[in-house]
C-alpha positions in Angstrom: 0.0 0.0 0.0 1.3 3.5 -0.9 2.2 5.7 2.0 -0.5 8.0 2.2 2.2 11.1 2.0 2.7 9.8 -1.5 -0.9 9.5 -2.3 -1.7 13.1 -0.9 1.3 14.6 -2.5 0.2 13.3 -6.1 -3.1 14.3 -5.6 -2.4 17.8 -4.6 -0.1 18.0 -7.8 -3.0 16.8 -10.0 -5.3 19.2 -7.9 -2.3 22.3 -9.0 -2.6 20.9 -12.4 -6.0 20.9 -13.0 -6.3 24.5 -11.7 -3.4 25.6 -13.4 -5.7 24.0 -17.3 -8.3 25.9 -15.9 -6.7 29.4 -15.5 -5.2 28.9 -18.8 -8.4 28.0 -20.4 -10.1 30.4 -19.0 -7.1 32.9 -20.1 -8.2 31.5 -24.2 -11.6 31.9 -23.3 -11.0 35.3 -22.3 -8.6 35.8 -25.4 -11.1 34.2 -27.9 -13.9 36.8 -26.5 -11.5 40.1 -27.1 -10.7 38.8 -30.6 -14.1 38.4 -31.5 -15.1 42.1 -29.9 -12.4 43.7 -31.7 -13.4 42.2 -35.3 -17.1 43.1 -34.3 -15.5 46.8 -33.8 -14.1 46.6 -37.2 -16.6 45.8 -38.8 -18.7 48.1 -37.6 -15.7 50.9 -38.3 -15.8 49.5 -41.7 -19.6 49.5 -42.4 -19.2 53.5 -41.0 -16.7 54.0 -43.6 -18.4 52.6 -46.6 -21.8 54.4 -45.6 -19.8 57.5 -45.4 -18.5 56.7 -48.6 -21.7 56.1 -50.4 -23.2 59.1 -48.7 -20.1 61.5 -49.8 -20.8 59.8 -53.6 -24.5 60.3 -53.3 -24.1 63.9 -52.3 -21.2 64.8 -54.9 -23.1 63.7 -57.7 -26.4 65.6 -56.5 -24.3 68.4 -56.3 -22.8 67.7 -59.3 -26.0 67.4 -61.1 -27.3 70.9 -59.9 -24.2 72.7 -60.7 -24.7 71.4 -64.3 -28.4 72.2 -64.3 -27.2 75.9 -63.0 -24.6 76.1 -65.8 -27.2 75.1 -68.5 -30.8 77.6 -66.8 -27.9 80.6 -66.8 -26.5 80.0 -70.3 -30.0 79.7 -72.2 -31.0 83.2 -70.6 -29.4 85.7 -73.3 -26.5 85.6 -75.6 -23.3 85.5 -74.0 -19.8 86.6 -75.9 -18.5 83.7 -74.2 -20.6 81.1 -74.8 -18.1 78.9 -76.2 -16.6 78.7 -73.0 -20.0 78.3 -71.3 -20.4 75.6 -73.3 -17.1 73.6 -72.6 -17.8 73.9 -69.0 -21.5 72.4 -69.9 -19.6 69.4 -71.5 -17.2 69.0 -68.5 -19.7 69.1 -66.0 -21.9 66.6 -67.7 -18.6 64.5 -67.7 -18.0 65.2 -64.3 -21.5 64.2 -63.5 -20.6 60.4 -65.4 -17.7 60.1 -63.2 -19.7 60.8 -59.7 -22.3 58.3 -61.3 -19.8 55.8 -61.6 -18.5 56.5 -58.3 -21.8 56.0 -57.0 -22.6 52.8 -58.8 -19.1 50.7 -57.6 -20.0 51.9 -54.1 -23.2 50.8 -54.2 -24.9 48.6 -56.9 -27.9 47.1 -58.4 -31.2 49.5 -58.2 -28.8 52.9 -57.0 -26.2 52.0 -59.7 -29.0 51.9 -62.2 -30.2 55.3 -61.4 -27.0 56.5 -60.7 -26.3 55.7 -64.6 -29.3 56.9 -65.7 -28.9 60.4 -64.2 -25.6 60.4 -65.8 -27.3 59.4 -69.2 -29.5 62.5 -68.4 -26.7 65.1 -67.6 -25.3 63.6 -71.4 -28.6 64.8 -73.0 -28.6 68.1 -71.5 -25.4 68.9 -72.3 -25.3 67.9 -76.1 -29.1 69.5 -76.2 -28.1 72.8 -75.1 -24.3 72.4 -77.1 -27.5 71.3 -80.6 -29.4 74.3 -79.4 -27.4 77.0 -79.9 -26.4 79.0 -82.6 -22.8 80.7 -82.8 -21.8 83.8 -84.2 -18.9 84.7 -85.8 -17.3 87.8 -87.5 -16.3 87.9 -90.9 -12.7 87.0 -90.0 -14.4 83.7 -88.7 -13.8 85.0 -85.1 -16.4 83.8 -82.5 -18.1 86.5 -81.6 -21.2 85.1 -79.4 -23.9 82.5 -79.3 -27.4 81.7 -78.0 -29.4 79.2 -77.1 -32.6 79.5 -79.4 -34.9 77.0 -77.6 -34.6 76.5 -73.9 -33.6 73.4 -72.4 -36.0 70.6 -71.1 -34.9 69.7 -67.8 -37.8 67.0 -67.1 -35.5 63.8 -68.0 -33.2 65.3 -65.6 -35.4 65.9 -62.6 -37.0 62.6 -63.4 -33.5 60.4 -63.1 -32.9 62.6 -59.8 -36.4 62.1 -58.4 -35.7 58.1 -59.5 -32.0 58.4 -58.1 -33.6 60.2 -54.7 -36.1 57.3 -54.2 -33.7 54.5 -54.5 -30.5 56.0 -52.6 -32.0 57.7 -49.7 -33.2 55.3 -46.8 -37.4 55.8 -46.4 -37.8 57.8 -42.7 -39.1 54.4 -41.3 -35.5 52.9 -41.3 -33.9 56.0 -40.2 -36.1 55.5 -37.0 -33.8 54.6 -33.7 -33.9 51.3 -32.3 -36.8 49.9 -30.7 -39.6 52.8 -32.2 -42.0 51.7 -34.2 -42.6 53.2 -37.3 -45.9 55.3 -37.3 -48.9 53.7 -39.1 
């Protein structure tokens, strides 16, 4: 028979042994629970950044769209000596207005992207219809002297793709309601 010394001593190391498993599990339990906080915190940084993102796009090409509709309601008022120059900066808004589109679209696609592209098909029109609608003057030297636009531009696609792009793109005031309020009926 063992001396129980023996006996007592082994168990007391087992005993040590066991507790010592146990603080260390408890130590990866601990570990595994911070890990999985700090890629919930991440994730949450990075879903902040992209809807900043898509909000920055979505407000950049609304503003884009209005400085082009600006350009095109103050050039069809009267004839302008510069006109050519009016309408270059027509044709690089409109451009600039595709780009935000496309910005718009990779950030955020299907339904948004499809309106996005739209209002940039729009911003297109308007520019090459007020660039079709106006006549250019020139002196006899061939200098340009001034232009016009003889019809004034129809601005109803437009406002229709940004009404569309509106709709789609900005959340509906029900989801913007906090946590735990019902949406009224």
């Amino acid at each position: 028979m063992a001396d129980a010394s023996v006996v007592t001593a082994i168990i007391s190391a087992a005993g040590g042994m066991v507790g010592a498993l146990s603080a260390l599990g408890g130590v990866a339990l601990t570990n595994r629970a911070a890990a999985r906080k700090e890629e919930r915190e991440a994730r949450r940084r990075r879903e902040e950044q992209q809807t900043q993102a898509r909000e920055q796009a979505y407000g950049d090409l609304l503003g884009g769209v209005l400085k082009l509709r600006l350009q095109v309601e103050v050039a069809a008022h009267h004839p302008w000596e510069d006109m050519n120059e009016r309408l270059a900066a027509i044709e690089a808004q409109a451009a600039s207005v595709g780009d935000l589109a496309s910005r718009a679209a990779v950030l955020c696609p299907g339904e948004v992207a499809g309106t996005a592209r739209a209002l940039a098909t729009a911003a297109y029109g308007l520019a090459s219809q007020a660039t079709r609608h106006t006549r250019m003057s020139f002196d006899d030297g061939g200098q340009f002297v001034s232009g016009q636009m003889l019809e004034p531009p129809s601005f109803q696609r437009l406002d229709r793709c940004v009404d569309d792009f509106c709709r789609v793109a900005v959340e509906p005031e029900d989801a913007q309601e906090p946590p735990g309020v019902s949406p009224k009926s």
